[in-house]
C-alpha positions as CSV (number, residue, x, y, z in Angstrom):
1,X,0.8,-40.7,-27.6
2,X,-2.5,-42.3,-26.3
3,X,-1.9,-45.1,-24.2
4,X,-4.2,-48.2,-23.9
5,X,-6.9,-48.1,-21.0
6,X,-6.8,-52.1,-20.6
7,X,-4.0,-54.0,-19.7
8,X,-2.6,-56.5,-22.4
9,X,-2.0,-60.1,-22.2
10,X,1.4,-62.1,-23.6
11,X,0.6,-65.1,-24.9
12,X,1.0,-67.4,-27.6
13,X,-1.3,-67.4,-30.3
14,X,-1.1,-71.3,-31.4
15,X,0.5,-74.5,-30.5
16,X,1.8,-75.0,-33.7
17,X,4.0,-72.0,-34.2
18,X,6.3,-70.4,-31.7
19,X,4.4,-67.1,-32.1
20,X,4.1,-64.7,-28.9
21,X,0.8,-62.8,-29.8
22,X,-0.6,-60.1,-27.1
23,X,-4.1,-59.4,-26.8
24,X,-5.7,-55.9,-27.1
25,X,-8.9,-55.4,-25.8
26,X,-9.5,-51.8,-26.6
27,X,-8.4,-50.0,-30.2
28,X,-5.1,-47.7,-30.0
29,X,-2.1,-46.8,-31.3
30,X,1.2,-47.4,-29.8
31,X,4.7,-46.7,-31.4
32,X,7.6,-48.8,-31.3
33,X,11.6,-48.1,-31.8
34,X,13.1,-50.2,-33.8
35,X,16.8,-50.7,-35.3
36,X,18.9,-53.9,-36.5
37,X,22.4,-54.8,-37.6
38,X,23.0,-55.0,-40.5
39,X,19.1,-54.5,-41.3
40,X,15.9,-55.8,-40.7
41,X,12.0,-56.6,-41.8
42,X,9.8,-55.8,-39.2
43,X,5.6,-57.2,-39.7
44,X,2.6,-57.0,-37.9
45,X,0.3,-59.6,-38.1
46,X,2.0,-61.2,-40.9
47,X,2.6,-57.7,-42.8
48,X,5.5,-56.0,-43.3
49,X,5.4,-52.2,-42.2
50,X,8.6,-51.5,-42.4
51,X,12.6,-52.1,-43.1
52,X,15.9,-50.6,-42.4
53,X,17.8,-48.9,-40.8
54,X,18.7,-46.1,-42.5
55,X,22.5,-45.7,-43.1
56,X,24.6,-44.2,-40.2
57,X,28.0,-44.7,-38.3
58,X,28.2,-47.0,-35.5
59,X,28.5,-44.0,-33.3
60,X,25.1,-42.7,-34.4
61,X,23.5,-45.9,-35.5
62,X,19.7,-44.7,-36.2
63,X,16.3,-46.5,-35.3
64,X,12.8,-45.4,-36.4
65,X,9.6,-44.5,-34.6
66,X,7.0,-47.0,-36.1
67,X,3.1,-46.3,-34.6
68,X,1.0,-49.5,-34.4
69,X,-2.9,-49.3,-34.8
70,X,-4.2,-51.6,-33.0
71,X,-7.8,-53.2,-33.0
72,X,-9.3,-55.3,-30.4
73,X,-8.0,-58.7,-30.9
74,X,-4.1,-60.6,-30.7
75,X,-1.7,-59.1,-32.4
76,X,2.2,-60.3,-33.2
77,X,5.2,-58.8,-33.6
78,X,8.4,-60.2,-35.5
79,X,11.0,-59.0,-37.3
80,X,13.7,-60.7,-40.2
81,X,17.5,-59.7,-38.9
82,X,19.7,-59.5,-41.8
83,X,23.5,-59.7,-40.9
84,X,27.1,-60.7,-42.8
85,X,27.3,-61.6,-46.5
86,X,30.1,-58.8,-47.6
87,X,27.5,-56.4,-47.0
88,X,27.3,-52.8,-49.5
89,X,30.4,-50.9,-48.8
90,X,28.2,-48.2,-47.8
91,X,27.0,-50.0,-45.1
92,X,28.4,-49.8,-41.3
93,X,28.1,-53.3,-38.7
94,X,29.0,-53.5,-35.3
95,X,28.1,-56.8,-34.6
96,X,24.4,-59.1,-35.5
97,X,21.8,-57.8,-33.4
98,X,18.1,-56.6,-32.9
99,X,16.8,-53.8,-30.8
100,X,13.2,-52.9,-30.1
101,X,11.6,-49.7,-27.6
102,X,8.3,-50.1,-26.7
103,X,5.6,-47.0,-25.6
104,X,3.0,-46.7,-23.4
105,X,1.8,-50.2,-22.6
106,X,3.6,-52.0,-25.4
107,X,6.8,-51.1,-23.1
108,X,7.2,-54.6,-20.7
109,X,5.7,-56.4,-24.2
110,X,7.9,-55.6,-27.0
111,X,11.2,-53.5,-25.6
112,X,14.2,-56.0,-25.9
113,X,15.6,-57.1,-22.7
114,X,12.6,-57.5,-21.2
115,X,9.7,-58.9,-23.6
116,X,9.6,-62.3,-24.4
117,X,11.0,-62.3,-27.8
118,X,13.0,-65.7,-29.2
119,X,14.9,-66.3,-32.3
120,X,15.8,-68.8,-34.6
121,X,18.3,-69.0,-37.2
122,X,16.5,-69.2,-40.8
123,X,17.9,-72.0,-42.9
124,X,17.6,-71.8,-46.8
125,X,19.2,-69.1,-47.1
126,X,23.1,-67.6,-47.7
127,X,24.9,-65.3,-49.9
128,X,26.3,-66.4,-52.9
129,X,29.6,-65.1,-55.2
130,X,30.1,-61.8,-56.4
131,X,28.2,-61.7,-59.5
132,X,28.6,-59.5,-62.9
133,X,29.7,-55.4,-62.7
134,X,27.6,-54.7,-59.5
135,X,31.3,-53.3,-57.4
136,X,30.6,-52.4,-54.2
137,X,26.8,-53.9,-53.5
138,X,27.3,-56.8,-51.3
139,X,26.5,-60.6,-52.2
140,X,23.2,-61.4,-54.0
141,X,21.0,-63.7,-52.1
142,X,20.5,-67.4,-52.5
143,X,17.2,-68.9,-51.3
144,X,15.8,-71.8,-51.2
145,X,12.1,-72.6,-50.6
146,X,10.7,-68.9,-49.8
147,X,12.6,-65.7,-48.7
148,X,12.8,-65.5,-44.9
149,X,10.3,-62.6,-44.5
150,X,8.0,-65.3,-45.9
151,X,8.7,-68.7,-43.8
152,X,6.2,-70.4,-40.9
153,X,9.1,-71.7,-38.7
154,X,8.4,-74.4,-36.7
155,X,8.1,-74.1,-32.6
156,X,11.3,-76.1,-32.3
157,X,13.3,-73.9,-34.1
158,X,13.1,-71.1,-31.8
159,X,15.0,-70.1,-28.5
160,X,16.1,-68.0,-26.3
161,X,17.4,-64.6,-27.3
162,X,20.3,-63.3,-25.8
163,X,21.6,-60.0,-24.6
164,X,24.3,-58.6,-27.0
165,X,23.9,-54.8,-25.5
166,X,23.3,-53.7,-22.1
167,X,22.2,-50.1,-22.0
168,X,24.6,-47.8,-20.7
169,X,23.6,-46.3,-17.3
170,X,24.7,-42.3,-17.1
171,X,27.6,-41.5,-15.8
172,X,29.4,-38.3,-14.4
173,X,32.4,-38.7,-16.6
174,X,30.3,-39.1,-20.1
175,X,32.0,-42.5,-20.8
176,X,30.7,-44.8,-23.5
177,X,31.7,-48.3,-24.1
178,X,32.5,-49.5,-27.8
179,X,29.4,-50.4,-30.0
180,X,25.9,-48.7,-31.2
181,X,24.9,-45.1,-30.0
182,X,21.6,-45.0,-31.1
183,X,19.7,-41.7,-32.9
184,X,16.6,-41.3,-34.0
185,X,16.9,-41.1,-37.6
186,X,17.1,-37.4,-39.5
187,X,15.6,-39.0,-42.8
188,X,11.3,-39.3,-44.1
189,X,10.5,-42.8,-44.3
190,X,11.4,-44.1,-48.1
191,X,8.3,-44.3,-50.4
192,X,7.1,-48.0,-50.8
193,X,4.9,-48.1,-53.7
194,X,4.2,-51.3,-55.4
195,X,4.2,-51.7,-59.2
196,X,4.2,-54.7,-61.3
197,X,6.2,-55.7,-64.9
198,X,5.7,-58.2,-66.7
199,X,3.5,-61.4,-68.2
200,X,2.4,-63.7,-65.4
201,X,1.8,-66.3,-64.5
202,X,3.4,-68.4,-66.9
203,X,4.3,-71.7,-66.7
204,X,7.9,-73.3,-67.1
205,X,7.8,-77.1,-68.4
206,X,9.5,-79.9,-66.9
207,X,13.5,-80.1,-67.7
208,X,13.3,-77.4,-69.6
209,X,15.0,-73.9,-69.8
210,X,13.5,-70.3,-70.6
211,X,14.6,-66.6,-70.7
212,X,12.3,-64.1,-69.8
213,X,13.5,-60.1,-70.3
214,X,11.0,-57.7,-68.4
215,X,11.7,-54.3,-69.0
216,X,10.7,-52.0,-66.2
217,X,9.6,-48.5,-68.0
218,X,12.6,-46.9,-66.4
219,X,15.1,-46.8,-63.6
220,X,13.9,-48.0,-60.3
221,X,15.3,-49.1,-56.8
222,X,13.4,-51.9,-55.6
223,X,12.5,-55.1,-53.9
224,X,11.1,-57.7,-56.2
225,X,8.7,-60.3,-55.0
226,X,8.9,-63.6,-57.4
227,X,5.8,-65.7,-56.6
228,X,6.1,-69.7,-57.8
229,X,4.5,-72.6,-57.3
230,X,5.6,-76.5,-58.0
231,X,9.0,-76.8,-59.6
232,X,11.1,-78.9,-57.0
233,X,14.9,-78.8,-58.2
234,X,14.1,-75.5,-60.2
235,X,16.3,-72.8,-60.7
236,X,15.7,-69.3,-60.9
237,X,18.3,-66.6,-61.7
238,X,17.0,-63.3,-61.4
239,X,19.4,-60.5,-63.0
240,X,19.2,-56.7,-62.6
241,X,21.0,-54.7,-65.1
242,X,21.0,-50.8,-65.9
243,X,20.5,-51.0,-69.8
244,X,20.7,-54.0,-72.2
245,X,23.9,-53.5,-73.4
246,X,25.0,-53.7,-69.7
247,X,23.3,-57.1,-69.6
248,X,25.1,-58.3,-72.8
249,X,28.1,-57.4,-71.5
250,X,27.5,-59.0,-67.8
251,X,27.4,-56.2,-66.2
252,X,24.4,-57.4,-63.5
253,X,23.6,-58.4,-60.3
254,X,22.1,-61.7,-60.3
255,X,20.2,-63.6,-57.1
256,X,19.2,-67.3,-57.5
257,X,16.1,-68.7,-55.9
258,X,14.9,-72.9,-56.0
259,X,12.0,-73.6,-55.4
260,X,11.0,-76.9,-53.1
261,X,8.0,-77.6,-54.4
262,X,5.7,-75.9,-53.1
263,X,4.3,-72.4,-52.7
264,X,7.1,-69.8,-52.4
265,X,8.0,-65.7,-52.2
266,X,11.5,-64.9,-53.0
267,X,12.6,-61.1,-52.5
268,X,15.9,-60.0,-51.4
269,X,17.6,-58.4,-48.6
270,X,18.6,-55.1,-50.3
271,X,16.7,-53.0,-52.7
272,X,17.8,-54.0,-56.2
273,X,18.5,-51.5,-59.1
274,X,18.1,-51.2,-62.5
275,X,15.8,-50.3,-65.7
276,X,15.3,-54.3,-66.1
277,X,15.4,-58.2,-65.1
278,X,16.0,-61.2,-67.1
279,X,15.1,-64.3,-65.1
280,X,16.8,-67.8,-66.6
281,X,14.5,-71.0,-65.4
282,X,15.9,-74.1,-65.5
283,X,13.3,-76.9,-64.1
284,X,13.9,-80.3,-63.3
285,X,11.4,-83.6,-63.2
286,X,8.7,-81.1,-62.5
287,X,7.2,-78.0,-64.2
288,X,7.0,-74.6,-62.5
289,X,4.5,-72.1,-62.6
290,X,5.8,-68.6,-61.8
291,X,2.4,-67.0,-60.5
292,X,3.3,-63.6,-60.1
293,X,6.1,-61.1,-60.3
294,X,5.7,-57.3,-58.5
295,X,7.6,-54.9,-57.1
296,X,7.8,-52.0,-53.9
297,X,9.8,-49.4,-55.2
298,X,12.1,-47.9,-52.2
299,X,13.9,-44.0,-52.6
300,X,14.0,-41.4,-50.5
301,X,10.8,-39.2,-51.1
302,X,12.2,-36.4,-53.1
303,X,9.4,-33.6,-53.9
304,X,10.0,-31.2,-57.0
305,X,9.1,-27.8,-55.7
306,X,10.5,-26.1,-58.9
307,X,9.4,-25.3,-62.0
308,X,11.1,-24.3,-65.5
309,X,10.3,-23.8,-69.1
310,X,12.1,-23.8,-72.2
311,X,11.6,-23.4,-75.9
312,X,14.1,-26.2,-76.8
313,X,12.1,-29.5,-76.9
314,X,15.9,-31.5,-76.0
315,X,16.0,-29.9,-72.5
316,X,12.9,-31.8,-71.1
317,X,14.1,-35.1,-71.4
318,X,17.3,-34.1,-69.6
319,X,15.9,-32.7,-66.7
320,X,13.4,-35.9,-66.8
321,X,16.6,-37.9,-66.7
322,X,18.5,-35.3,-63.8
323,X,15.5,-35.3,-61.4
324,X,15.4,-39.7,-61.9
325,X,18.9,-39.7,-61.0
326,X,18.2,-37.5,-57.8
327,X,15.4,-39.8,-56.9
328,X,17.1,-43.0,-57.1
């Protein structure tokens, strides 16, 4: 991996937000390990590249390899830990905590225990009651304002990280102490391809109430991104159910997002699932206009490498239906 030829500065970027920017004075690419417990959002310059971690024990908890181009100019790092909230019984925890690696000259920058990251707990948001026929997924989110991937923090919100891990020096007897054994993980990165359902924007009038049904063409796993604006006291329930007779019959998973007035982004801390949504408004004093509504679909990247023919037109569809299921 090529390393940088000029040294890099730490620094903040502004006054106004507690954001630790370093400056790059020559194009490169450096690569970053990154994990989390239970999971995390990691952006660059205000994007999000990545999420995960992929699913593991404790005992081989995986991190990915992420490679960072990087242009002349300041750059920032940050990530959203997720943690708690009855999480999927899938999932494995430990305990909360973050973990970066830097390479090359991003190593005294960004690897944990010795950058100058800080953290702040994000307010707004929790994890509500267990909701329709969803057994076995976690919570569903409540948020209020925007989802945390999406939030400016102030400066005074932030602090001092602190050191939940120390790494474990070698020893002659192989001994390990409880916790994370990290391994780099086995799996592709999941696909993240962005699609959109839907009328928008559309506007909700004041103390009123609407139902919208948006059927997504069929079965995905995804994160939604609900884009609003206005609305203060709204509420937004967004459902995710696998057919509509499921939905009839409450079998759904249902996360509820109020807006505060202003300009918000509500996704979710898990991929949701299903073949569509139904979102219930329910506005106060003011209207709310619901500006956009897309979608990153998340699966593994399954490629067909076979083919087959047959002379009975009903065997198609099956397979259509087989190779979705293996996909999702």
């Amino acid at each position: 991996r090529r390393s940088l030829t000029t040294t890099i500065d730490l620094r903040k970027r502004s006054p106004e937000k507690n954001e630790w920017s370093f400056e790059v004075k020559a194009s490169a690419r450096e690569s970053v390990d990154v994990t989390a417990d239970t999971r995390y959002v990691l952006k660059l310059d205000g994007r999000i590249i990545g999420r995960g971690p992929d699913r593991d024990t404790v005992e081989s908890w995986t991190y990915r390899t992420y490679d960072l181009d990087l242009r002349p100019g300041s750059h920032v790092v940050e990530a959203v830990v997720y943690h708690g909230g009855n999480k999927p019984l899938a999932q494995m925890s430990h305990a909360a905590g973050f973990f970066v690696r830097g390479h090359g000259a991003l190593a005294p920058v960004l690897t944990t225990g010795r950058g100058a990251w800080t953290a702040a707990d994000v307010t707004g948001f929790r994890y509500g009651g267990p909701t329709g026929g969803a057994f076995g997924a976690g919570l569903p989110n409540v948020v209020e304002g925007s989802s945390p991937e999406f939030r400016e923090l102030p400066e005074s919100a932030f602090g001092p990280v602190t050191v939940v891990r120390e790494e474990t020096a070698p020893n002659e007897y192989y001994h390990r102490f409880p916790g994370w054994r990290l391994s780099e993980t086995r799996l592709p990165p999941q696909i993240a391809t962005p699609f959109k359902a839907g009328d928008f924007p559309q506007t909700v009038a004041a103390r009123s109430e609407r139902e919208i049904v948006i059927p997504l063409g069929n079965y995905y796993t995804a994160y939604p991104f609900l884009r609003t604006r206005g609305g203060t006291g709204a509420e937004v329930k967004v459902a995710w159910a696998e057919s509509r007779k499921k939905l009839e019959r409450g079998e759904f998973f249902e996360d509820t997002y109020l807006p505060d007035g202003g300009t918000g982004v509500f996704s979710t801390s898990w991929f949701r699932a299903g073949t569509l949504l139904r979102l219930r408004v329910r506005t106060a004093a003011e209207p709310l206009e619901i500006t956009g509504l897309d979608f990153t679909e998340s699966r593994y990247p399954l490629v067909g490498e076979g083919r087959f023919a047959c002379d009975d037109p009903t065997v198609a569809p099956v397979l259509a239906l087989c190779r979705r299921g293996l996909e999702m």
